[in-house]
C-alpha positions in Angstrom: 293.4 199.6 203.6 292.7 198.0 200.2 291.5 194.9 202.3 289.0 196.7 204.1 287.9 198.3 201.0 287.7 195.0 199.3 285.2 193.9 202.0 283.2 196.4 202.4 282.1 196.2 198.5 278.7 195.2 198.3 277.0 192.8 195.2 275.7 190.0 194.2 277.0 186.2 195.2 277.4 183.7 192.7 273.9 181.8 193.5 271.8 184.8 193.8 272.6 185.8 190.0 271.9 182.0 189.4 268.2 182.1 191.3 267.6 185.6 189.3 268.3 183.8 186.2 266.5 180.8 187.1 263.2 183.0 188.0 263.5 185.1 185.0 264.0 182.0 183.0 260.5 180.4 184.2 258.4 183.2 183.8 259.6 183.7 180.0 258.8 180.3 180.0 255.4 180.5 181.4 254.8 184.1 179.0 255.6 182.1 175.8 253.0 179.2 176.5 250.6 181.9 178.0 251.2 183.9 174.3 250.8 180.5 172.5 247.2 179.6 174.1 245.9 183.2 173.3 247.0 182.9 170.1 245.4 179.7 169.0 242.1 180.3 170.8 242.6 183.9 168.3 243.1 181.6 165.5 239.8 179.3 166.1 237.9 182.1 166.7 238.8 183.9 163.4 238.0 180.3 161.9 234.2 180.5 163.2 233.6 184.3 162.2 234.8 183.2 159.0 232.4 180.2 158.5 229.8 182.9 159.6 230.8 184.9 157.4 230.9 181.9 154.2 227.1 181.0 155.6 225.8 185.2 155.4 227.5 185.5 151.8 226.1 181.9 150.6 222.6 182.7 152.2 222.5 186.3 150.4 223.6 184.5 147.3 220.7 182.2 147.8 218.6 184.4 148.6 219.1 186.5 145.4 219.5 184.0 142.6 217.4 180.5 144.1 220.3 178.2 144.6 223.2 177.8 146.2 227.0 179.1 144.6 228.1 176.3 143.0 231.8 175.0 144.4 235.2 176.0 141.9 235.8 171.9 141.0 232.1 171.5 140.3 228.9 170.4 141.9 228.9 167.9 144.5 233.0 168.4 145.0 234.9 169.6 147.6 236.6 173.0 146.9 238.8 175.2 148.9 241.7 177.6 148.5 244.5 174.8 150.1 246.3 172.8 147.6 244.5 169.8 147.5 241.1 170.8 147.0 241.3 174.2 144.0 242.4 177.8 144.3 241.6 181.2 145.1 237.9 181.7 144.1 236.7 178.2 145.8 233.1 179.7 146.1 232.1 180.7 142.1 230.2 183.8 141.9 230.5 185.4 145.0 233.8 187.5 144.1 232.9 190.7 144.1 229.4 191.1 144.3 229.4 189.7 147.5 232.9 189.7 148.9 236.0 191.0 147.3 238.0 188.0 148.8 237.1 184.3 149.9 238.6 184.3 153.7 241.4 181.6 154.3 242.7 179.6 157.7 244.9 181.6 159.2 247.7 178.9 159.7 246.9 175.8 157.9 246.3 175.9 154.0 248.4 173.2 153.3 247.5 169.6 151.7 243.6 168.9 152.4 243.7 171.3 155.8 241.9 174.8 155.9 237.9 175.8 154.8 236.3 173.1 152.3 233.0 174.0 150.3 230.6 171.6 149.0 227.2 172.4 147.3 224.4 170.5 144.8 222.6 173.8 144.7 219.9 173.3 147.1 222.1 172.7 150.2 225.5 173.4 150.9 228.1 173.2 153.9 231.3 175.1 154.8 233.9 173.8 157.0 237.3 174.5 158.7 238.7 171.3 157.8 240.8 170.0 160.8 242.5 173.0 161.9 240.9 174.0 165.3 243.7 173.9 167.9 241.9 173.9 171.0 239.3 171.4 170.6 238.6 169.7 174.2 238.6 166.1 173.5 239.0 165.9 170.0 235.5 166.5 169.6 233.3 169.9 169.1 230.6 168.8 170.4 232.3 167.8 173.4 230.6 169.8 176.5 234.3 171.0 178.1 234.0 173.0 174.6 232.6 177.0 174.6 229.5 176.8 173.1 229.8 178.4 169.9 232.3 175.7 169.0 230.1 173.3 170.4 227.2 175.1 168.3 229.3 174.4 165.2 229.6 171.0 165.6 229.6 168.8 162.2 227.7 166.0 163.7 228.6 163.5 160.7 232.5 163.7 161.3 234.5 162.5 163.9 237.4 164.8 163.4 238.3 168.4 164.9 236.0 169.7 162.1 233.7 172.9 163.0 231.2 173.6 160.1 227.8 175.6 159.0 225.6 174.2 156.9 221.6 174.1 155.0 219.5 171.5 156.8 220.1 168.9 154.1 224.2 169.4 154.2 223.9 168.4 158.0 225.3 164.8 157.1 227.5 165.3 154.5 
């Protein structure tokens, strides 16, 4: 009687626990990479809201004292808040009449990576330095780019650079 008990049992064989696993395996697999894309394409667009936002706060400035903020290593200098290029208040005047915090890359702010600013005064131009992560070709401009990263484009520069800028900045 225990035999027939035995085989009457029902449950799983050996390889349809192993094709489960298998599946189950591949679709974590394809979730992560799904979650990776969605959050760099979240990252770049955070980057270009906050170059809009540099241009609005640098434009009001502008617009309220007839020159451009001038940069935190000087005129003419590259300034940011990564470790290569100055510190915390990267854009002089602006904190807090204008914004109670400079906005920062959301991953890179390491070495010469994350937003640069550069101004004489009379132009100026903000960029995320070399941090977009889903550049198409290398290149912003590059048509298999959206369009607002094709509209931020830093024509000068050959790198993964997205920028905005006065009409005299365009070439820096």
């Amino acid at each position: 009687m225990n035999r027939k008990m035995i085989k009457n049992k029902s449950g799983f064989t050996l390889i349809e626990l192993l094709v489960v696993i298998a599946i189950i395996g591949l679709l974590a697999t394809v979730s992560v990479v799904a979650f990776s894309n969605a959050q760099k394409k979240a990252r770049d667009t955070r980057r270009m809201s906050d170059l809009r936002q540099i241009n609005k706060i640098v434009e009001l400035y502008y617009d309220e004292n007839g020159q451009y903020p001038e940069p935190s290593r000087g005129w003419n200098t590259w300034s940011s808040h990564c470790p290569s290029y100055g510190d915390d208040e990267y854009i002089l005047g602006v904190i807090p009449d204008y914004i109670a915090k400079l906005p920062i890359d959301p991953r890179y702010d390491t070495g010469g990576y994350g937003y640069l600013y550069r101004s004489n005064g009379t132009d100026y131009i903000a960029l995320a330095h070399q941090t977009m992560e889903n550049i198409c070709g290398g290149d912003p401009s590059n048509t298999c780019n959206p369009l607002p990263i094709q509209a931020m484009d830093r024509p000068s520069y050959t790198q993964p650079t997205i920028a905005v800028y006065s009409p005299g900045a365009r070439t820096w």
